[in-house]
C-alpha positions in Angstrom: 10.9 -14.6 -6.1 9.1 -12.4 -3.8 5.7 -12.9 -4.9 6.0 -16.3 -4.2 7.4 -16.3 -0.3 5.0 -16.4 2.4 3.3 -12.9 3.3 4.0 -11.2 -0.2 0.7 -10.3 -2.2 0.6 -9.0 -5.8 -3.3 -7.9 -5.9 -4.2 -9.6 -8.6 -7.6 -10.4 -7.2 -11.4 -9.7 -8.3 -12.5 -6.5 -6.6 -11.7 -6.5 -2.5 -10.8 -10.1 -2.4 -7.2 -8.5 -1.7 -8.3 -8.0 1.9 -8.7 -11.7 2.6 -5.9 -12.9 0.0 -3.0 -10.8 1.6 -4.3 -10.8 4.7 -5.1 -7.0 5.3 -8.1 -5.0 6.2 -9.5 -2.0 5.8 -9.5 0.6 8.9 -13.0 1.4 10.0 -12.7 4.6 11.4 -10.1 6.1 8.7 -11.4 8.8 6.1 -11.6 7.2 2.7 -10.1 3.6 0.9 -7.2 2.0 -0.9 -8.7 -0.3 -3.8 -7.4 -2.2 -6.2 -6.5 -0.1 -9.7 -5.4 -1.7 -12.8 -2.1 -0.2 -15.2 -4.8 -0.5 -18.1 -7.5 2.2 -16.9 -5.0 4.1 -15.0 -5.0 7.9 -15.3 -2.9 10.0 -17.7 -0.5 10.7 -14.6 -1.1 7.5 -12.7 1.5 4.4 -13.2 0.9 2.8 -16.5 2.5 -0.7 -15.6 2.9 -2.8 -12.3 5.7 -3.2 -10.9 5.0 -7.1 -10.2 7.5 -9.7 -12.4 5.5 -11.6 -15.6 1.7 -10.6 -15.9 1.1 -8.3 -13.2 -1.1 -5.3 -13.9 -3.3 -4.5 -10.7 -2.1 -2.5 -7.4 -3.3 -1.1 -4.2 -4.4 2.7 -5.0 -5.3 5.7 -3.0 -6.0 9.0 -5.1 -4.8 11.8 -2.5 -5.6 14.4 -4.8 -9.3 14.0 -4.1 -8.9 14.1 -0.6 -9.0 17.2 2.1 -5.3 17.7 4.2 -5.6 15.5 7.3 -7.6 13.0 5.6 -6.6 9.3 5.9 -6.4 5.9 4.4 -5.3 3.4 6.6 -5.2 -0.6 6.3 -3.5 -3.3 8.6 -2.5 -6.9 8.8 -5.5 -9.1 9.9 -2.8 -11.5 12.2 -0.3 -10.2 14.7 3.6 -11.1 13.8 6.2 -12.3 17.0 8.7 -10.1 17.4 12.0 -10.3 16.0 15.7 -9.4 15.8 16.5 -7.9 12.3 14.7 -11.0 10.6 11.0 -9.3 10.2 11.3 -7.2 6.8 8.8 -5.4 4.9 9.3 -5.0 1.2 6.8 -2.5 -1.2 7.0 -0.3 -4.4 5.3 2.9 -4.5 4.7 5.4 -6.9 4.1 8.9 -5.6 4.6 11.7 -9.0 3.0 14.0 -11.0 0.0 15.2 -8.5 -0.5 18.3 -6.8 -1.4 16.4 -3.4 0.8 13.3 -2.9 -0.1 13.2 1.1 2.3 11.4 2.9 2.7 7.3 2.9 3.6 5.9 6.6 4.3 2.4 7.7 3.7 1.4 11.3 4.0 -1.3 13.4 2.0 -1.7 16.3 3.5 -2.3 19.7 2.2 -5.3 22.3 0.1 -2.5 23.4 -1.1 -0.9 21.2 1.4 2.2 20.7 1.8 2.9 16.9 5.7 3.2 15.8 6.6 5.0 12.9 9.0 3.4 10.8 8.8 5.1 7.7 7.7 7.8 5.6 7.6 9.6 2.5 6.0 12.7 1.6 7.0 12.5 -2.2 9.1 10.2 -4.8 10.7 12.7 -7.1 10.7 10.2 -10.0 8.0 9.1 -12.7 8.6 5.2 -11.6 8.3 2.7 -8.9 
């Protein structure tokens, strides 16, 4: 079901299609990338299926543990959304386990202008799934 509504995006694309097919972009002026990783050449501590219903294998990745503190990868819808009350939502899996540097994952929405809001965070997922 929520592959299929408008806005949702499983990353099953060829290499950084996934920019224009879900509508994202990469930040310019951020520190490294997130890129497209597939469960089936996935590290030894990485996520060895999808989370995405049927056939599913590919999703966005950021390794962490390469990176310095302070370091970040940042991308962001390519179209601006109207505001809402309590109908906007914003649905994801992540996996965060098993590495020495998880960083912390953030989601934002940017005010009319221009103020980042933080609406979430997470520093860690204690568990070895999505």
């Amino acid at each position: 079901y929520y592959t299929s509504i408008p806005g949702s995006c499983n990353f099953e694309t060829q290499d950084q299609e996934w920019t224009t097919v879900c509508g994202l972009t990469q930040d310019t002026t951020d520190d490294f990338d997130w890129n497209i990783r597939n469960s089936a050449v996935t590290e030894q501590t990485n996520p060895h299926a999808d989370h995405t219903p049927g056939k599913g294998q590919s999703f966005l990745y950021v390794n962490s543990s390469t990176q310095k503190e302070g370091d970040r990868a940042r991308i962001t819808t390519t179209k601006f959304f109207p505001a809402s009350l309590g109908v906007c939502r914003v649905r994801f899996w992540f996996w965060m386990f098993a590495s020495r540097q998880t960083g912390v994952l953030k989601v934002y929405t940017v005010e009319e202008h221009g103020t980042d809001i933080l609406m979430w965070s997470s520093s860690r997922n204690e568990e070895n799934k999505w």
